[in-house]
C-alpha positions in Angstrom: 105.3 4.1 33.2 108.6 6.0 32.2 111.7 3.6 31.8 115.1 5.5 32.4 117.0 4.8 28.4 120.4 4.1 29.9 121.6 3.8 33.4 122.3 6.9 35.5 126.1 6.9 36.8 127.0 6.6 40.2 128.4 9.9 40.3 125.4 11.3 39.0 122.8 10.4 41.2 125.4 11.2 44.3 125.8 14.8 43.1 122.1 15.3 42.8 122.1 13.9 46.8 124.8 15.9 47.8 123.3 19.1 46.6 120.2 19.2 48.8 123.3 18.2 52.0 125.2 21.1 53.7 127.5 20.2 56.4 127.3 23.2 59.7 129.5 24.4 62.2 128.6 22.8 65.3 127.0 25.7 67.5 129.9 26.6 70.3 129.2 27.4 74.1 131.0 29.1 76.7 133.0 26.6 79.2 130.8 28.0 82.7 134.4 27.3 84.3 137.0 29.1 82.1 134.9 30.8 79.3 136.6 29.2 76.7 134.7 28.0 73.7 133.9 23.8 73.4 131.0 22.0 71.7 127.5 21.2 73.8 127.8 18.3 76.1 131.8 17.9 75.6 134.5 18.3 78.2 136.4 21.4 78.1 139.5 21.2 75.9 141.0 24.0 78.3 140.2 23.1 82.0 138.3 19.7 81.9 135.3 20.0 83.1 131.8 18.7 82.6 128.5 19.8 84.1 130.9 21.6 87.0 132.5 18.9 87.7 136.4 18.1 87.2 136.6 15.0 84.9 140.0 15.3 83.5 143.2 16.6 85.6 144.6 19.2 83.1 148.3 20.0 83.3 149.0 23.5 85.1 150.8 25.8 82.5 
């Protein structure tokens, strides 16, 4: 069985894990309320609601 000569660094063997790991956008929806773009199963930034239902009172502009 093969026996590694010298220890591998730290940093080493993270870089070879990090190459295989790519970090994505999260996919955006339309808000069905006010069209504006959030993340899936989040409450609107703009208007505040969830599943068409008000969750947070937003302040009127």
């Amino acid at each position: 069985m093969g026996v590694p000569k010298r220890r591998s660094s730290k940093q080493r063997g993270r870089q070879r894990r990090a190459a295989s790991y790519k970090a994505e956008a999260p996919g955006l929806i339309n808000c069905p309320q006010c069209r504006a773009l959030t993340v899936p199963h989040h409450v609107c930034a703009e208007c505040g609601y969830y599943k068409n239902k008000e969750v947070i009172q937003m302040k009127s502009k």
